[in-house]
C-alpha positions in Angstrom: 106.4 -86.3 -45.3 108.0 -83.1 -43.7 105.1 -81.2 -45.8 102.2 -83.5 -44.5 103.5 -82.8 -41.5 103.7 -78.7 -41.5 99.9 -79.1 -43.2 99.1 -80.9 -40.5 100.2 -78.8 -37.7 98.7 -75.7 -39.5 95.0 -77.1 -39.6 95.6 -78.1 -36.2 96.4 -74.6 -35.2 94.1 -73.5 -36.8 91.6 -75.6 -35.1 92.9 -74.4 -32.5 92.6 -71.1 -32.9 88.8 -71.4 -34.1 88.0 -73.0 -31.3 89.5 -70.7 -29.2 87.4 -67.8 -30.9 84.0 -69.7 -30.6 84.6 -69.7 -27.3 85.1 -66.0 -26.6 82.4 -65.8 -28.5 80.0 -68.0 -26.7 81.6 -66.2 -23.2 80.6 -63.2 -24.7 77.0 -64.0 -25.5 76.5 -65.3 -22.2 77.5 -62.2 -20.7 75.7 -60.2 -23.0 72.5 -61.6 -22.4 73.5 -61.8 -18.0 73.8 -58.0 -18.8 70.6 -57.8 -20.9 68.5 -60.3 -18.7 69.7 -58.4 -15.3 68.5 -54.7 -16.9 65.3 -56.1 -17.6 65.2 -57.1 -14.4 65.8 -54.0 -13.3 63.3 -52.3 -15.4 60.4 -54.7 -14.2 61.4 -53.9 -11.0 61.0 -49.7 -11.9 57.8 -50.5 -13.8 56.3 -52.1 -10.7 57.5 -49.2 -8.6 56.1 -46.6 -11.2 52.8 -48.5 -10.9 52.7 -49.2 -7.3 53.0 -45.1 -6.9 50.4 -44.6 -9.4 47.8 -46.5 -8.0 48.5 -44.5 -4.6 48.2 -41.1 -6.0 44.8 -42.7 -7.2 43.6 -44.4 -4.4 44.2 -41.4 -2.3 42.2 -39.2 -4.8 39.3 -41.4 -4.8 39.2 -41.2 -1.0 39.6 -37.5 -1.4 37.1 -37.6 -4.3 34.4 -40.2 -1.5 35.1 -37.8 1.4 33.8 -34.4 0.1 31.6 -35.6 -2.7 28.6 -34.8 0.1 30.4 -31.8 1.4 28.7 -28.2 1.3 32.3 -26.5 1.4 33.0 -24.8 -2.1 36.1 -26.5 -3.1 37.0 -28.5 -6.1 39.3 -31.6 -6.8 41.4 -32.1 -9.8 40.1 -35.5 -10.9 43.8 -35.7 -12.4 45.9 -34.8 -9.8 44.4 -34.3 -6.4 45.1 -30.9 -5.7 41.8 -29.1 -4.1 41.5 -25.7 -4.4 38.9 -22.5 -2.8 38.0 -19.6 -3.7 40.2 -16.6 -2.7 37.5 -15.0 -1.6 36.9 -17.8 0.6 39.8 -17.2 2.8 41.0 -13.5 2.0 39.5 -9.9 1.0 40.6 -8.4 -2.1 44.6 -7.2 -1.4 44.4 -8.5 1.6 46.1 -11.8 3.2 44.7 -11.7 6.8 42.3 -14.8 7.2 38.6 -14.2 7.3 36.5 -15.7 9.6 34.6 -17.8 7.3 38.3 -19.1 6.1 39.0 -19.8 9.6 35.5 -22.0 9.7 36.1 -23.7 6.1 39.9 -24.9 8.0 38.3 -26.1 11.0 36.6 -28.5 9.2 38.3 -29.1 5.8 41.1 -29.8 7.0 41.4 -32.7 9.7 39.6 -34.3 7.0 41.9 -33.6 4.2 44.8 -34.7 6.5 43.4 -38.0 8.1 43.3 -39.3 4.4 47.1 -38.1 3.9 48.1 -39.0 7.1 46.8 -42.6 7.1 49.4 -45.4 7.5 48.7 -46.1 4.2 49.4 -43.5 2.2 51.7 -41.4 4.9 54.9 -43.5 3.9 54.9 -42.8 0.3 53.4 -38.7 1.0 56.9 -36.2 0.4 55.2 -32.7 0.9 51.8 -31.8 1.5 51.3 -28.0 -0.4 49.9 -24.8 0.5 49.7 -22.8 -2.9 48.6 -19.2 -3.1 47.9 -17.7 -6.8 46.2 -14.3 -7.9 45.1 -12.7 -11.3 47.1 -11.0 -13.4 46.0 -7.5 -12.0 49.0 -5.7 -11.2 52.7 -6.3 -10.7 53.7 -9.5 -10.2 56.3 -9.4 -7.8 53.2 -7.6 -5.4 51.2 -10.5 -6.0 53.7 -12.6 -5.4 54.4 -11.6 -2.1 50.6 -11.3 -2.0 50.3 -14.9 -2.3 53.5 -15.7 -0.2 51.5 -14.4 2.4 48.3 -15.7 1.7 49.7 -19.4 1.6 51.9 -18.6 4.7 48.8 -17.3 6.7 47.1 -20.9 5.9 50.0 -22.9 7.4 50.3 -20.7 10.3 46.6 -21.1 11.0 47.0 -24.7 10.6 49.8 -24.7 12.9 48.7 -22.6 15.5 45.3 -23.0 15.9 43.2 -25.0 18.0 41.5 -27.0 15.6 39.4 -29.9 16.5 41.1 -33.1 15.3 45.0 -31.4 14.9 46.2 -32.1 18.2 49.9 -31.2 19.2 50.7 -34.4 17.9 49.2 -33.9 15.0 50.6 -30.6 14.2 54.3 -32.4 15.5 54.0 -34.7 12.2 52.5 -32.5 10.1 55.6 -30.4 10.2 58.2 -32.3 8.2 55.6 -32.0 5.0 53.7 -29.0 5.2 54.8 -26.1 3.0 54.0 -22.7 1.9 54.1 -21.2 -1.6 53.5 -18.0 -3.3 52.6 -18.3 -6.8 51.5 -15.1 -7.9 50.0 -15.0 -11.3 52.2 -18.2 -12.8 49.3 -20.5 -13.5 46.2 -18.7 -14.2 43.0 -20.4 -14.9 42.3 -20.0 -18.7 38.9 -20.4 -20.5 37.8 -20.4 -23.8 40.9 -18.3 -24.5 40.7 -16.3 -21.6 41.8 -15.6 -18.5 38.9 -16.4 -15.9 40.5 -13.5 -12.9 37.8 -15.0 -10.5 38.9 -18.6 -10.7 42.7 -17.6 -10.8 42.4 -15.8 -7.2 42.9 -19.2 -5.6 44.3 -21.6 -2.7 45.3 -25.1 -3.3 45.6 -28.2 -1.2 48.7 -30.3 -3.1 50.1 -33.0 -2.3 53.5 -34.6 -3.4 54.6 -38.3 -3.6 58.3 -39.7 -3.2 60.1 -40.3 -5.7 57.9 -39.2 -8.5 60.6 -37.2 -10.6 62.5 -40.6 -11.0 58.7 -42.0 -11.9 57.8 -39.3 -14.4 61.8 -40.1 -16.1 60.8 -44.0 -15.7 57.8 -43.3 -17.5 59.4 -41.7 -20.3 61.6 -44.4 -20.6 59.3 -47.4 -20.6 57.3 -45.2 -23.0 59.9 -44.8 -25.8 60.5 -48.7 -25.1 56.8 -49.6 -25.6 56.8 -47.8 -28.8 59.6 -49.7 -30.5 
């Protein structure tokens, strides 16, 4: 009877004990799949941000794309990325980084255009840095033409800013501030063609603009990428 008894008491503590383990088990499922559930969640959340911010890059390009489709300025738009760029000759002489007259005329009325689309309620909030961009050839030493193009981009802004320009009013120019930059490029990203480098299309100022947040987009992108291909 004593026997029955210890047999007894051992399946019952090792009922016990199974039960006891089916449990953890089943509390650990549970938060397992909280955990999973909440970082998909999360990553629906990032996926809509990704593609909220991708649809206003390409809203505002298509605006950009609308407004000067008609225009007689000699600029062009990157289809891809917005950024408009002119002719150096446009704006400069050769070696030079004094604005030309006719440069002053294409500002005057490129760009209250340009920035009325940026500058719109809709797209301002999202907008991190609107981009001056000098770049030259590869003639020469490239520290020179990156000073060169320093200046070229610096004389843009400063016309920008200092100029009375129909349509940039002080107020304007007041809120303009905080995103407007200047950069020198010098010969970093020349235009290449058929193997080439095309000089005359190098010599170059660009219009860019910038969105929040889009390093964290570009890395949310990779992410979602590597999941999608799993």
């Amino acid at each position: 009877m004593k026997d029955e008894d210890n047999v007894h008491d051992y399946w019952q503590s090792y009922s016990d004990l199974m039960a006891a383990l089916l449990l953890m088990f089943a509390l650990l499922i549970v938060i397992m799949i909280y955990k999973y559930a909440s970082i998909a969640v999360e990553l629906n959340a990032q996926k809509a941000k990704v593609d909220e911010i991708i649809g206003v890059r390409a809203r505002i390009i298509n605006q950009l794309l609308n407004e000067f489709k008609n225009s007689d300025l000699s600029l062009s738009i990157d289809p891809q990325t917005g950024a408009i760029s002119f002719s150096e000759g446009i704006f400069f002489d050769k070696d030079k980084f004094e604005l030309k007259d006719e440069g002053k005329r294409y500002l005057n009325e490129f760009f209250p255009r340009y920035i009325s689309i940026l500058m719109d309620p809709k797209f301002k909030k999202y907008i991190s840095q609107i981009i001056v961009e000098g770049h030259t050839d590869d003639t020469g030493d490239y520290v020179y033409n990156l000073e060169l193009s320093q200046k070229r981009a610096f004389e843009v802004v400063r016309y920008i800013l200092q100029s009375d320009i129909k349509g940039i009013d002080s107020k304007v120019k007041s809120d303009l501030m905080p995103y407007i930059t200047a950069n020198g490029r010098s010969y970093s990203q020349l235009i290449i063609e058929n193997g080439k480098v095309n000089r005359e299309k190098s010599r170059r100022v660009e219009f860019k603009f910038r969105l929040k947040e889009e390093e964290m987009i570009l890395e949310m992108q990779k992410v979602l990428g590597k999941g999608s291909t799993k």
